[in-house]
C-alpha positions in Angstrom: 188.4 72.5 154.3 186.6 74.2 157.1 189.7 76.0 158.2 190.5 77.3 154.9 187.0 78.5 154.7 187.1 80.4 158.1 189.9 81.7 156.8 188.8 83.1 153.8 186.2 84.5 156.3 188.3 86.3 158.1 190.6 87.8 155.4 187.1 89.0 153.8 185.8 90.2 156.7 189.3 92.5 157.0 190.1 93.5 153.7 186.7 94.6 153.1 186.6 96.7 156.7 189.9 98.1 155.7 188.9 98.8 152.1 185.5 100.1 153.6 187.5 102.3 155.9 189.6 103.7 153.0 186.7 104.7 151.1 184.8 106.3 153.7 187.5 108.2 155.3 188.2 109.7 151.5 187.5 113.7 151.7 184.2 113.6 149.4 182.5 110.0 150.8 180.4 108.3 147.9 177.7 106.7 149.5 177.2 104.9 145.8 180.6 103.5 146.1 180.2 102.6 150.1 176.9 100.3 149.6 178.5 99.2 145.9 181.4 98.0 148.0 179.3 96.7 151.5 177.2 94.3 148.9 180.3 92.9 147.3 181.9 92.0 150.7 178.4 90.5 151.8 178.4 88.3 147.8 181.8 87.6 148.7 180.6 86.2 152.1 177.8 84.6 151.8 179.5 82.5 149.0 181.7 81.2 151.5 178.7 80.0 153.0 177.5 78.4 149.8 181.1 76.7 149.8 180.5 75.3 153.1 177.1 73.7 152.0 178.8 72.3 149.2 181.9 70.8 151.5 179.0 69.3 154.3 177.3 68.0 151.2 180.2 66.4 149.5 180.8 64.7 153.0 177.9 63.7 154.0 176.6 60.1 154.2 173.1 61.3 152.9 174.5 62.8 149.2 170.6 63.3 148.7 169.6 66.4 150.2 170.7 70.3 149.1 170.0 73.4 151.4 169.0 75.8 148.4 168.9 78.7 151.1 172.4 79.7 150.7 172.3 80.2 146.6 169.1 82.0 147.6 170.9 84.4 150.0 173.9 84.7 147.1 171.1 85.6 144.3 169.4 88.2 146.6 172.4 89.6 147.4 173.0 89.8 143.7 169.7 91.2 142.6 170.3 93.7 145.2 173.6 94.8 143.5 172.0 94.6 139.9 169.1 97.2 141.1 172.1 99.5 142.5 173.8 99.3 138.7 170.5 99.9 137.9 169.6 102.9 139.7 173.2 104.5 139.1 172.2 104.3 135.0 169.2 106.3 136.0 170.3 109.2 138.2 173.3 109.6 135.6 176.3 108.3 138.0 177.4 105.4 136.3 178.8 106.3 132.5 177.4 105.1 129.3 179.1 102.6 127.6 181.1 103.0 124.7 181.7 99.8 123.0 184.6 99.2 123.7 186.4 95.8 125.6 184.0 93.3 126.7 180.7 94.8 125.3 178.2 91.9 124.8 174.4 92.0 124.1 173.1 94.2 127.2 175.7 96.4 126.5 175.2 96.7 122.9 171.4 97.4 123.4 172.0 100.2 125.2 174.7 102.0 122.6 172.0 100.8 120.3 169.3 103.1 122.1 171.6 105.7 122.9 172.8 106.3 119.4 169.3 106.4 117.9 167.4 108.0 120.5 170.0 110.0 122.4 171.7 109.7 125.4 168.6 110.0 128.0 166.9 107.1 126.5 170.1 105.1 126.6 169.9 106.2 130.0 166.2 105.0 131.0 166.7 101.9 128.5 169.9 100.6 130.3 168.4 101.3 134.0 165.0 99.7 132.8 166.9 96.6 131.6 169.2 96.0 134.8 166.5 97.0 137.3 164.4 94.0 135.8 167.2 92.0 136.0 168.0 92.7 139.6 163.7 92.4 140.4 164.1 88.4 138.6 167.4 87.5 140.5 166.3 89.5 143.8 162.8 87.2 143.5 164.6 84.3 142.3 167.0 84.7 145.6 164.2 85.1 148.1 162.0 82.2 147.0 165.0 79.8 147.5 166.1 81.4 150.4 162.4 80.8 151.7 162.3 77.5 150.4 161.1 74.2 152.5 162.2 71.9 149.9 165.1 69.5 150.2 166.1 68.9 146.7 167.1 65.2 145.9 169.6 64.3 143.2 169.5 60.5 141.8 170.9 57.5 143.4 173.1 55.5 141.6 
């Protein structure tokens, strides 16, 4: 299991660089689109180390004790992301939705607001929502991340 994991390493180590690479050497560079990118090869990443916690902890002789700092690195990482979404609503980079294919209940609150009180309120509205989302997961990520505690699940 550890080789398949360094493995996935490495192919998302050089997929991402060469994706990375693609994107930046592109005419009219988005810098949106470069740190959107970065912080999905760093999720994609540090799950692998969240996989490898899981794999020592499935071996282990001591089943008791969980690391929770990896899942805290993976939800900061995420809460980082979900700020960037969130920040793209508000400058007016990332489109409005329309309804349309997976829309669920964020989604529909913000065609909601934008149908009834135009489209910069749908704007500030859908920011508002995903920026407090990222704050709770980027929060969430850090205080398990910073955590001391070794979890113990029950003995059978």
């Amino acid at each position: 299991m550890r080789i398949i994991r360094i493995i996935l390493q490495i192919v998302i180590i050089f997929s991402g660089a060469i994706a990375l690479a693609a994107l930046i050497s592109t005419p009219n560079p988005n810098g949106i689109d470069i740190a959107v990118f970065t912080l999905f090869i760093a999720f994609l990443f540090a799950l692998t180390f969240v996989l490898r916690e899981s794999t020592e902890h499935r071996l282990s002789s001591l089943r008791g004790e969980l690391n929770p700092k990896p899942m805290g690195i993976v939800l900061l990482l995420l809460g980082i992301f979900v700020l960037i979404l969130g920040v793209t609503y508000l400058i007016g980079y990332q489109p409005m939705p329309t309804g349309e294919g997976r829309c669920r209940a964020i989604c529909g609150i913000i065609i909601l607001t934008t149908q009834i009180f135009g489209e910069l309120t749908g704007r500030l509205v859908a920011g508002c929502i995903w920026l407090c989302i990222g704050w709770f997961l980027c929060a969430l990520g850090y205080k398990l991340k910073n955590s001391q505690i070794n979890y113990h699940s029950v003995k059978h």
